[in-house]
C-alpha positions as a printed NumPy array, in Angstrom:
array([[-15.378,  11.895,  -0.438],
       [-11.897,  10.141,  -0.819],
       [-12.148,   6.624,  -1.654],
       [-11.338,   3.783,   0.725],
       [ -9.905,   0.855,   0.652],
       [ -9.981,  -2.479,   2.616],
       [ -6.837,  -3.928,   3.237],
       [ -7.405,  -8.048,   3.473],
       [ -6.366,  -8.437,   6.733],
       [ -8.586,  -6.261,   8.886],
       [-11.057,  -8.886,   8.669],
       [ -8.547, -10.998,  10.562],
       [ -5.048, -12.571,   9.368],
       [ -6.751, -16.347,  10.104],
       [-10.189, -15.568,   9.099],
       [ -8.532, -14.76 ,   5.618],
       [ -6.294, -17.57 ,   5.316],
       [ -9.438, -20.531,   6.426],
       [-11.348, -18.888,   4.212],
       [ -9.207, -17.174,   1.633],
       [ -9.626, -13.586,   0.204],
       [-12.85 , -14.105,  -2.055],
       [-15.141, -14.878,   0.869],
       [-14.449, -11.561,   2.174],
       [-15.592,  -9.63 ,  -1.238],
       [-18.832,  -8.797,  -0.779],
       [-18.167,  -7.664,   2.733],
       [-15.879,  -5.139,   1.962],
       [-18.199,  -4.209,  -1.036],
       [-21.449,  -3.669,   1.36 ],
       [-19.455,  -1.614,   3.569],
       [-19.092,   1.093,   1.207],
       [-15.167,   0.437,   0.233],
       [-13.707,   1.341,  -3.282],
       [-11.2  ,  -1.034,  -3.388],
       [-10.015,  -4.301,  -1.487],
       [ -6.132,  -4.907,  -0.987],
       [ -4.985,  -8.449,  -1.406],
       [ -2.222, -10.172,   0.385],
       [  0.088, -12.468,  -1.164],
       [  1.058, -13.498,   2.336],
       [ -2.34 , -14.425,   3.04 ],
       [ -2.595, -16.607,  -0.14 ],
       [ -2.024, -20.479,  -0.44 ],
       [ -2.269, -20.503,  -4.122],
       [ -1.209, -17.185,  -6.972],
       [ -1.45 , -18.99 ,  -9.921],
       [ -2.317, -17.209, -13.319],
       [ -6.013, -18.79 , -13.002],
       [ -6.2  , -17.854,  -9.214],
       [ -5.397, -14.422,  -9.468],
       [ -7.56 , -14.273, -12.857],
       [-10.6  , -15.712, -10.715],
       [-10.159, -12.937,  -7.913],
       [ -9.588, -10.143,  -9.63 ],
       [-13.163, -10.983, -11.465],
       [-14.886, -11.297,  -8.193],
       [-13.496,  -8.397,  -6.963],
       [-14.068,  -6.258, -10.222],
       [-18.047,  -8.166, -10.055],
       [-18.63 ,  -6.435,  -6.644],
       [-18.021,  -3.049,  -8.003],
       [-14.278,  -3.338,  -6.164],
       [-11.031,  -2.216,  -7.315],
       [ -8.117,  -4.557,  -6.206],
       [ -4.702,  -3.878,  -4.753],
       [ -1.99 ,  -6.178,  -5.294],
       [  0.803,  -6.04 ,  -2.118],
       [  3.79 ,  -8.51 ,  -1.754],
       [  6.18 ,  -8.511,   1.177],
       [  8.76 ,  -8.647,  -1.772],
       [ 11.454,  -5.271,  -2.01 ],
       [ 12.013,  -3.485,  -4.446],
       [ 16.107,  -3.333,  -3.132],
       [ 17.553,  -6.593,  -1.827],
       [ 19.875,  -6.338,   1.345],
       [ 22.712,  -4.797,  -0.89 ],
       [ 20.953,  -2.225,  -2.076],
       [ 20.397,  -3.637,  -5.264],
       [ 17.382,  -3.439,  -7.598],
       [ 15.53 ,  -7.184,  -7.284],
       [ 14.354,  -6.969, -10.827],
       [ 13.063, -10.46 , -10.491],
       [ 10.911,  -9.502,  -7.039],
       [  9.497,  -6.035,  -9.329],
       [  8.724,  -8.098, -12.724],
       [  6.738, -10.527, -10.44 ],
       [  4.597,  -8.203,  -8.82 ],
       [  3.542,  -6.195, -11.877],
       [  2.718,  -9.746, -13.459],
       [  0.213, -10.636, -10.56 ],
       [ -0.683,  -7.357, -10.082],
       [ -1.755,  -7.829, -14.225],
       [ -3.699, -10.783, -13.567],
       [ -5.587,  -9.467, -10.872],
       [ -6.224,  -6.362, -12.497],
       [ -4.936,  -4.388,  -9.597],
       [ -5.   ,  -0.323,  -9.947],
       [ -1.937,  -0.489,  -7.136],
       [  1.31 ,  -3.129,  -6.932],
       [  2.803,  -2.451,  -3.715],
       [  6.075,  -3.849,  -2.557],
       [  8.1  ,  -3.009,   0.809],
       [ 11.157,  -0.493,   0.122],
       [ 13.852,  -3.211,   0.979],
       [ 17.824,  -1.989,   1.409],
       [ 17.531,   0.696,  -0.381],
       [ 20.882,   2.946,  -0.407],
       [ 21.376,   5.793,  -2.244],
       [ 20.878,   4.779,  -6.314],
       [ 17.589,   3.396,  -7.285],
       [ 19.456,   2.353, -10.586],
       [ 17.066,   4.307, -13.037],
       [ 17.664,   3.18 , -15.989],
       [ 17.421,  -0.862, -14.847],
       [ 13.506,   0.32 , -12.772],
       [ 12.739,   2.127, -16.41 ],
       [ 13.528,  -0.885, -18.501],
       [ 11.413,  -3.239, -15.855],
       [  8.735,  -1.065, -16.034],
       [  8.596,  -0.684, -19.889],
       [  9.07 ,  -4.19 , -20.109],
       [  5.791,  -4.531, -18.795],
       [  4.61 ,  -2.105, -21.504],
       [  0.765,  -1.924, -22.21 ],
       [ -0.56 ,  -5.056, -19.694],
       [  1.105,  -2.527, -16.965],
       [ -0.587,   0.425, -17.835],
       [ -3.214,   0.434, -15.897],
       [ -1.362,  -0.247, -12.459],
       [  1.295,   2.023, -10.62 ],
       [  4.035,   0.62 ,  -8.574],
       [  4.179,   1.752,  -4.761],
       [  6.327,   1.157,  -2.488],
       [  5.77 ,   1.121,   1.021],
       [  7.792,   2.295,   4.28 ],
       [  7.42 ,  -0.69 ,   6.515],
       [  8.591,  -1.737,  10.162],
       [ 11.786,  -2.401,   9.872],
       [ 14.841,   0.313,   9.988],
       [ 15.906,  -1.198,   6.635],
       [ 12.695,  -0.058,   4.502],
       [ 11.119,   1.923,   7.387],
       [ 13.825,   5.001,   7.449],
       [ 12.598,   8.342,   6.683],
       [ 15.915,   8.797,   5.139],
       [ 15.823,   6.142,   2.632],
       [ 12.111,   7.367,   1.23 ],
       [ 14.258,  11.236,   1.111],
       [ 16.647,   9.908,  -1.178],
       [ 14.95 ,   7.596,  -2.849],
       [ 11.969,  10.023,  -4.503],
       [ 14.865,  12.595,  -4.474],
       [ 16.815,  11.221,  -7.168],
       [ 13.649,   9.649,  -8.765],
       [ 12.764,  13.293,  -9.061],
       [ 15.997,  14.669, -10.197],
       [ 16.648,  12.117, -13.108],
       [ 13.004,  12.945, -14.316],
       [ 12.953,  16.464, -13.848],
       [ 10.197,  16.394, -11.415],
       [  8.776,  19.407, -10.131],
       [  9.164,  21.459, -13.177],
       [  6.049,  22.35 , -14.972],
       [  4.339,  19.566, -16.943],
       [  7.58 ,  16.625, -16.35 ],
       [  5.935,  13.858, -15.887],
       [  5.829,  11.689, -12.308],
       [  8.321,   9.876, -11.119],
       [  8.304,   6.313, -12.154],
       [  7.25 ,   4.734,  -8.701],
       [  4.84 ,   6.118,  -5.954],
       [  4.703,   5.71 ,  -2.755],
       [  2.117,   3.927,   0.378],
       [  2.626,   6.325,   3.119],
       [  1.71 ,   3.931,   6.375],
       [  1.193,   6.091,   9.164],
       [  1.482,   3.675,  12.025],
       [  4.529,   1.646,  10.531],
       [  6.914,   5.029,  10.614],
       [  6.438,   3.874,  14.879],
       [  8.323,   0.855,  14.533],
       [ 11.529,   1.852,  14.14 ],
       [ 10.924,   5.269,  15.573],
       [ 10.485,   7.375,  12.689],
       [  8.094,  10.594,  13.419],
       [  4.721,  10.217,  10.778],
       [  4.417,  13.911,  11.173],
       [  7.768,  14.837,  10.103],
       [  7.741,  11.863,   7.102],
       [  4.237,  12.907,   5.62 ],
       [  5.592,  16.669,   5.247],
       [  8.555,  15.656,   3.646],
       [  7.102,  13.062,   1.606],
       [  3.58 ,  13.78 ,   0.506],
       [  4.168,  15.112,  -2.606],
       [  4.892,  10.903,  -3.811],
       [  2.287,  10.018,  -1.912],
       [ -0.318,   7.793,  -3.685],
       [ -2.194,   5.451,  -1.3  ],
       [ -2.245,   5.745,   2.371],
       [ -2.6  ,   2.611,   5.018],
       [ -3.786,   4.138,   7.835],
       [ -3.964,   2.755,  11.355],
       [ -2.859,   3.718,  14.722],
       [ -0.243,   1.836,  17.242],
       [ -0.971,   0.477,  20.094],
       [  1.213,  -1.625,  22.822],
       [  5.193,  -0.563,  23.388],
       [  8.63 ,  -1.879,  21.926],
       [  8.29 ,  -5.138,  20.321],
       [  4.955,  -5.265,  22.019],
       [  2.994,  -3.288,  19.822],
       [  0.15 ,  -4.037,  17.031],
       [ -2.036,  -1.884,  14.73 ],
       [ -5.512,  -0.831,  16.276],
       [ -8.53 ,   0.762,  15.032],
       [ -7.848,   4.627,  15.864],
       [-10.131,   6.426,  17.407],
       [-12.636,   9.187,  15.989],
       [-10.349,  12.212,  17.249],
       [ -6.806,  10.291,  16.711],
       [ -4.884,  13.766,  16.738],
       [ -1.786,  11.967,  14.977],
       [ -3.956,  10.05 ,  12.376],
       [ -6.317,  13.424,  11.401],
       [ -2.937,  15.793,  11.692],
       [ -0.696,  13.456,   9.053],
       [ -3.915,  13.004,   6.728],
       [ -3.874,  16.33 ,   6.554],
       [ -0.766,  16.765,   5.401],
       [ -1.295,  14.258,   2.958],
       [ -2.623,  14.53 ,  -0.625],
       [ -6.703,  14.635,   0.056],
       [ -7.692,  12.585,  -3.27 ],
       [ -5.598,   9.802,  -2.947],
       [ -7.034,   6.237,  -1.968],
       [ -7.166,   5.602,   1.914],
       [ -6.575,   1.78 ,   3.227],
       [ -8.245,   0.085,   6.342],
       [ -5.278,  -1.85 ,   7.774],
       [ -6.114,  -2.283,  11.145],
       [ -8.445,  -5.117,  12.652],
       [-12.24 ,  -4.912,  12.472],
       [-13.892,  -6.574,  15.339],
       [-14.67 , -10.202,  14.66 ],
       [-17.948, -10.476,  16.764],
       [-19.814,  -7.564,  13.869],
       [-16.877,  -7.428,  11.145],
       [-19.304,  -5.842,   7.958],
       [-20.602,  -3.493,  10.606],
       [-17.168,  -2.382,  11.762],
       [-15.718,  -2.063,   8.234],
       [-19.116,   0.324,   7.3  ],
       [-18.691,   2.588,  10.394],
       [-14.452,   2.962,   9.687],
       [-15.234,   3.024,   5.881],
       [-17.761,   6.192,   6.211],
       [-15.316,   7.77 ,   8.871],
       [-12.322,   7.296,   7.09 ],
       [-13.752,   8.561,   3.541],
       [-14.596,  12.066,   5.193],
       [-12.024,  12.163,   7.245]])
């Protein structure tokens, strides 16, 4: 069974912002979930202590947490935001999270290697137990199948990937099958090429047209969602990132949480 996680917001973007993220805990942990994502959008207060206190309650309810940021990784320019990645991996420490995930950003065509390896040993042993992701998300700039290509490509190529026992390339990837729809990128297309960096999915389907549309539960025999998890690395965390229904919320997240753990 792959593990699941549940993303903050399915239990509703207001419900978690009246009541913040640690009400929600032991929900997600009686559903059956591995891990529950936290939102720093979602969050009034990330202080050292708050993020200290979380990360406890989530690691007390037998959870594993996720730390994601809107933050990029690439500013507008192109241009590694050092500042936006060492900030991250510092909350992402206090929680205790297993994943850091930022959004891609403007990413171009060098993902300055040297300056992400110096961030990331910077970090040193309090990072050692987290991975940085990034994320393709809903806008062209960040959401281009093209810019995830390059990106992992020359990750790849300045670690030797793919020869025999090199080791990983220094960032992963969250592959988000319904944000590829946004800007009209096909999920099919972008899990074949990419699944090989793939270490977290947020799955969710699309619903609604242009501007118009929203993430929505999928349903049981969603070709598109069972065809791209397919294609996708079958051991790698899957997150619930669409809305549970608020009238039975714990029994929604139980009934997605056992379907999308054998799916």
């Amino acid at each position: 069974m792959t593990e699941v996680a549940i993303v903050a917001s399915a239990f509703g973007v207001e419900a978690i912002r009246r009541d913040g993220h640690a009400a929600w805990i032991d929900a997600a942990a009686q559903s059956g979930a591995a891990a529950f994502e936290v939102r720093r959008e979602l969050m009034d207060e990330a202080s050292p202590a708050a993020l200290r206190a979380l990360g406890a309650a989530i690691a007390a309810a037998g959870l594993w947490p996720v730390w994601s940021t809107p933050d990029t990784l690439y500013d507008a320019h192109g241009a590694l935001d050092e500042a936006a990645l060492r900030d991250a991996i510092d909350c992402g420490c206090l929680l205790g999270a297993r994943f850091v995930k930022l959004q891609l950003g403007g990413f171009a065509r060098d993902p300055q290697i040297e300056r992400l390896n110096a961030v990331l040993a910077e970090a040193g042993q309090a990072a050692s137990m987290l991975r940085v992701v990034v994320e393709n998300g809903q806008l062209e700039a960040g959401g281009s199948l093209a810019q995830f290509v390059a990106l992992f490509r020359a990750l790849s190529q300045s670690r030797g990937h793919g020869e025999p026992h090199e080791p990983r390339t220094p960032i992963g990837m969250t592959f988000d099958i319904g944000n590829w729809q946004w800007p009209g990128e096909p999920p099919l297309l972008a899990a074949a090429a990419l699944a090989p960096h793939v270490e977290y999915i947020h799955c969710k389907a699309v619903a609604g047209e242009g501007a118009r549309r929203y993430a929505a539960a999928p349903a049981a025999d969603d070709p598109l969602c069972r065809a791209v998890l397919a294609l996708l690395p079958p051991h790698v965390p899957r997150g619930i990132e669409f809305p549970f229904d608020p009238a039975r919320p714990g029994a929604d997240a139980a009934r997605y949480v056992a379907w999308l753990a054998g799916a």
